[in-house]
C-alpha positions as CSV (number, residue, x, y, z in Angstrom):
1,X,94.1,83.5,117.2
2,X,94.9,83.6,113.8
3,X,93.5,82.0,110.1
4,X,96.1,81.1,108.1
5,X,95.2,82.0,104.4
6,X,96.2,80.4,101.7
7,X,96.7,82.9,98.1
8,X,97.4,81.9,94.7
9,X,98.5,84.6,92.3
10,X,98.4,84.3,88.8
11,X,97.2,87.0,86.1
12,X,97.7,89.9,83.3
13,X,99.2,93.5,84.8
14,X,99.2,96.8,83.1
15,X,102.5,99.0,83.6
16,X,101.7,102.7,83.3
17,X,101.7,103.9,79.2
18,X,102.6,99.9,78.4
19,X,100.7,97.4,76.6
20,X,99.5,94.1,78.2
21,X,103.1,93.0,80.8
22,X,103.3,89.0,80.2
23,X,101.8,86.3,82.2
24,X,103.4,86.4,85.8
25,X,104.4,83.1,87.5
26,X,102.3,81.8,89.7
27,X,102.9,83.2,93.1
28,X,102.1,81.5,96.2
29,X,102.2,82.5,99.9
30,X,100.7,82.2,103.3
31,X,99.1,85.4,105.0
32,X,98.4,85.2,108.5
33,X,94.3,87.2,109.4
34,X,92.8,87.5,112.5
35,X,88.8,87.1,112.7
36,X,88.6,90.7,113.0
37,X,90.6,92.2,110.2
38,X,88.8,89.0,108.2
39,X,85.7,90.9,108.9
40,X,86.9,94.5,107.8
41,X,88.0,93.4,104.9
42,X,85.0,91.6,104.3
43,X,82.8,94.5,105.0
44,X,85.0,97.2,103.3
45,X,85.6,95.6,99.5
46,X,81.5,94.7,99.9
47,X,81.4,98.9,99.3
48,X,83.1,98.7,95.3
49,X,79.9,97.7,93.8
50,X,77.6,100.6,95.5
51,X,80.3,103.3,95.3
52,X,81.4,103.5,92.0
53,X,83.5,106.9,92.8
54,X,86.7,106.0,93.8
55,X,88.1,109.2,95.6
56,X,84.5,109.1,98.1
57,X,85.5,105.2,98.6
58,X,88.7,105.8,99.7
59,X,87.5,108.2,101.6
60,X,84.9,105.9,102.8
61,X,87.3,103.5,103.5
62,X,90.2,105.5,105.2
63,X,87.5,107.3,107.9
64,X,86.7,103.6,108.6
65,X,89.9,103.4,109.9
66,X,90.0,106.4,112.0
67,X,90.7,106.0,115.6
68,X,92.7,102.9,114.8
69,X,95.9,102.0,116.8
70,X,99.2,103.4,115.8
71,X,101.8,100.9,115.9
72,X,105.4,100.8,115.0
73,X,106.9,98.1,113.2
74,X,104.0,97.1,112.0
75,X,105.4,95.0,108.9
76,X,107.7,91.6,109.7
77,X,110.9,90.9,108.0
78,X,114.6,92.3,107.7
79,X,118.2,91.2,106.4
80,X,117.9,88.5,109.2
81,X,114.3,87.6,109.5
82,X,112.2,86.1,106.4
83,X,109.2,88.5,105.3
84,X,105.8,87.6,106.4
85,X,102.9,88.8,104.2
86,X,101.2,91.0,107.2
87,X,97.7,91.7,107.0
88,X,96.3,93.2,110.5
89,X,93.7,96.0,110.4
90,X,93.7,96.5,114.3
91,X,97.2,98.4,114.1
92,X,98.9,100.7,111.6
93,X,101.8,103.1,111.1
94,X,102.0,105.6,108.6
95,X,103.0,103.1,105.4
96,X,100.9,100.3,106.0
97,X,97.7,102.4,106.7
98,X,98.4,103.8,102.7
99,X,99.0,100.4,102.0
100,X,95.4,99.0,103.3
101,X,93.3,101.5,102.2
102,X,95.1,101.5,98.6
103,X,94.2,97.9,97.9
104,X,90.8,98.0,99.7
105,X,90.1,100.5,97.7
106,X,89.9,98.4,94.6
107,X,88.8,95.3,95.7
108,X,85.5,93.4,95.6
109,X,86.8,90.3,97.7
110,X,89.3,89.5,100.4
111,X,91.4,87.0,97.8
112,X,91.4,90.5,95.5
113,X,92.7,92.3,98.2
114,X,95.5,90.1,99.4
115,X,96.6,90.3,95.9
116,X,96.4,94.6,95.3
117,X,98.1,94.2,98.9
118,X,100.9,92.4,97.5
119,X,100.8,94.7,94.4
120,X,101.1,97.6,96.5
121,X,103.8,96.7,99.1
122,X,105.9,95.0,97.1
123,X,108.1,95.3,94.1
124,X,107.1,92.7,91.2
125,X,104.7,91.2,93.6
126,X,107.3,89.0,95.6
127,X,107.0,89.1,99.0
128,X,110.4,89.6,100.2
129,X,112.2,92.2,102.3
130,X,114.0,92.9,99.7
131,X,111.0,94.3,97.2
132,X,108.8,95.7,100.0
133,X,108.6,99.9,99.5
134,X,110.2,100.9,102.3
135,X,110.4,104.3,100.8
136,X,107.0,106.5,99.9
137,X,108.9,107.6,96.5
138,X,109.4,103.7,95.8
139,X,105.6,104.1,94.8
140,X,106.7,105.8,91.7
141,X,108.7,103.7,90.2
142,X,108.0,100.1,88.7
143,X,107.0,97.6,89.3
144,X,104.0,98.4,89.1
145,X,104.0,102.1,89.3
146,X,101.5,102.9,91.7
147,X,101.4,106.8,91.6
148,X,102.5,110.2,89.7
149,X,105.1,112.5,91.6
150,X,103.1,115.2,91.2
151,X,104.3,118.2,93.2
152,X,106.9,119.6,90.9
153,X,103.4,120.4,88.6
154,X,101.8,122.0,91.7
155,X,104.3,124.7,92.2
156,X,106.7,126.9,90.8
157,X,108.3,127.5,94.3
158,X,109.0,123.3,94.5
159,X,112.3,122.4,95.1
160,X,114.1,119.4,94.1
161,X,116.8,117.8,96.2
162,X,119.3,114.9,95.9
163,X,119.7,111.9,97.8
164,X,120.6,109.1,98.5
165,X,118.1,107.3,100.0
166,X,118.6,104.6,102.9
167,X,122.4,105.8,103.9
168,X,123.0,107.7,106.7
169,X,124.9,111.2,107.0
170,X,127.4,108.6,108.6
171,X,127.7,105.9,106.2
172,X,125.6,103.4,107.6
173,X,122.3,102.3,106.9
174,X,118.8,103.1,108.0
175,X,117.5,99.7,106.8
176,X,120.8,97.1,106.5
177,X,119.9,94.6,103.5
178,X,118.9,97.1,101.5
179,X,120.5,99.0,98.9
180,X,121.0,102.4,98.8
181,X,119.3,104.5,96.1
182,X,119.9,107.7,94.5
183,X,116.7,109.8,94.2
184,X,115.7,113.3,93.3
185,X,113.5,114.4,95.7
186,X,111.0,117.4,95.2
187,X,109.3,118.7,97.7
188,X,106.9,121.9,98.4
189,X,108.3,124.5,101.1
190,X,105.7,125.3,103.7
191,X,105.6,128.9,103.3
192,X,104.2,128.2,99.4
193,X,101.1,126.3,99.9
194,X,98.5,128.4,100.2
195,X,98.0,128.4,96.4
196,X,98.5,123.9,96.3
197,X,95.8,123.4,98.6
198,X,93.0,123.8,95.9
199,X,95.0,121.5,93.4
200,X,95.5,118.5,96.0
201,X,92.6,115.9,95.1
202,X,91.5,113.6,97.8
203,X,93.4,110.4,97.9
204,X,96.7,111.9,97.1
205,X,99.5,110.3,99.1
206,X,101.2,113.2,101.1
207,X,104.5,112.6,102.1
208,X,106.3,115.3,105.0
209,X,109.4,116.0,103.7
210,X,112.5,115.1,105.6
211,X,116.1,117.1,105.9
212,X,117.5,113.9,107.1
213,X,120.0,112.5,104.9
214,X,118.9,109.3,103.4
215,X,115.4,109.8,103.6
216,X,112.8,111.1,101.6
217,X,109.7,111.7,104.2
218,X,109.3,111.3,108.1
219,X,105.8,111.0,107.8
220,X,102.7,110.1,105.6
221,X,99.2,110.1,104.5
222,X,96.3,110.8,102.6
223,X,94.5,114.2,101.2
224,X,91.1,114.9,102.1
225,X,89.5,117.6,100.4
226,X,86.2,118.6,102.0
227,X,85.3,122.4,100.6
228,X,88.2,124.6,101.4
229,X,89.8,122.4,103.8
230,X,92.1,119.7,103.0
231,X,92.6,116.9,106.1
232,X,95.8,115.3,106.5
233,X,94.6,111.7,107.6
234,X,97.3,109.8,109.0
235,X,98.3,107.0,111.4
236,X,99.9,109.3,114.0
237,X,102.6,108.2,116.2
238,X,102.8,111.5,118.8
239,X,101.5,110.8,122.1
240,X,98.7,113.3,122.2
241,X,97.3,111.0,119.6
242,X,98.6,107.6,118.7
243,X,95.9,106.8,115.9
244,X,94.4,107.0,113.3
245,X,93.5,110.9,112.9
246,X,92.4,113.8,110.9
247,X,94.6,117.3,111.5
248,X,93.9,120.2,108.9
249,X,96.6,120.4,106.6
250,X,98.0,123.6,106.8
251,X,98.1,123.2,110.9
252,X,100.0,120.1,110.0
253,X,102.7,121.2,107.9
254,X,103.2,124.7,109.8
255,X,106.5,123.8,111.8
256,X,107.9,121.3,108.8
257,X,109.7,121.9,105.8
258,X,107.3,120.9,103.4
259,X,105.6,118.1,101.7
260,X,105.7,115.7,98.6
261,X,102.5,114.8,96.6
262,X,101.8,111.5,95.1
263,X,98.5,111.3,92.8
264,X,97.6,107.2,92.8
265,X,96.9,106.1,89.0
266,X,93.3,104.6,89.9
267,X,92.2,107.9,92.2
């Protein structure tokens, strides 16, 4: 059973470094909420007014989450298939758990959060397939920019790659209907991190590089710092455990090639 929820969208955005962007057009769309993701969301942007410190919300917010389903294909919409505005706490893969937590995080009501959802998972807040971030870099770069590449500042070991993002080694596409992109890429080798570990803040987006061509990360998730030991809180897809789940970093990263860090401009 689902309650169809009607949003109206209409107000003033700030770009990063810009003065006031203009009115936007009113937006209009139907998201679909079950009773139970109603009530998380509910419950979740009630915590903005009590904790004032974002990083310990999101942190908050994310362990909420912990032990929560993995599930592929979370999102609906392609080249052939209109985009639906999804909004379903009792499943997540790797993106959309990012994408939740981001907009809960800075949200007092469920209307605010549909619309920091939007903001988040879409270019110029259209809901389309077209504008969704399909990529985790696409969250640095407008519009709105939603993060800081950070990584090349971490390290002086960082290396930067080209590529060209959504095209296969092949020719074909990962994602047909969308374009293909090319990025510069700058990831951290595994072997360098014991000195980025202090630096990482939690909250930061943690992308796990990929040597695929065409893509910038096979994996993702969030930072959190707890003394000496940063947690890599993800929404796993390996069988051992297909949730929701906290794995030390460093344990994470030992058989990958490296990572990318993304510092949120609100964390």
């Amino acid at each position: 059973m689902y309650r169809r929820s009607f949003l109206a969208l209409g107000g003033t955005f700030l770009a990063s470094g810009c003065a006031p962007a203009a009115q936007l057009p009113l937006l209009s769309y139907r998201a679909k909420i079950d009773p139970i993701t109603q009530d998380r969301i509910r419950t979740l942007t009630s915590l903005f007014p009590a904790q004032r410190d974002n990083r310990a919300r999101l942190e908050t917010i994310s362990q909420s989450l912990l032990g929560t389903p993995y599930q592929a294909h979370h999102l609906i919409g392609s080249a052939t298939q209109p985009e639906e505005l999804v909004v379903d706490l009792r499943s997540v893969d790797c993106l959309s758990f990012l994408e939740y937590v981001t907009a809960l995080n800075s949200s007092t009501s469920e209307n605010e959060f549909l619309g920091k959802l939007v903001q988040t998972r879409y270019v110029n807040n259209t809901v389309s397939f077209s504008t969704r971030r399909h990529f985790l870099s696409d969250w640095c770069y407008p519009y709105p920019v939603l993060g800081d590449d950070i990584t090349k500042k971490l390290s002086s070991q960082s290396v930067s790659v080209v590529k060209t993002l959504n095209q296969k080694a092949d020719g074909s596409l990962y994602l047909p209907g969308i374009s293909i992109k090319k990025r510069v890429i700058t990831y951290i080798p595994s072997a360098s991190l014991d000195t980025v570990y202090p630096q990482l803040r939690t909250g930061d987006l943690i992308g796990i590089y990929s040597n695929l061509p065409g893509l910038d990360v096979s994996h993702t998730g969030f930072a959190i710092c707890n003394g000496e030991t940063v947690v890599f809180r993800n929404a796993s897809s390996l069988s051992a455990h297909p949730y929701v789940v906290d794995i030390p970093l460093k344990d994470y990263v030992a058989n990958k090639r490296g990572i990318t860090v993304i510092r949120l401009k609100d964390i």
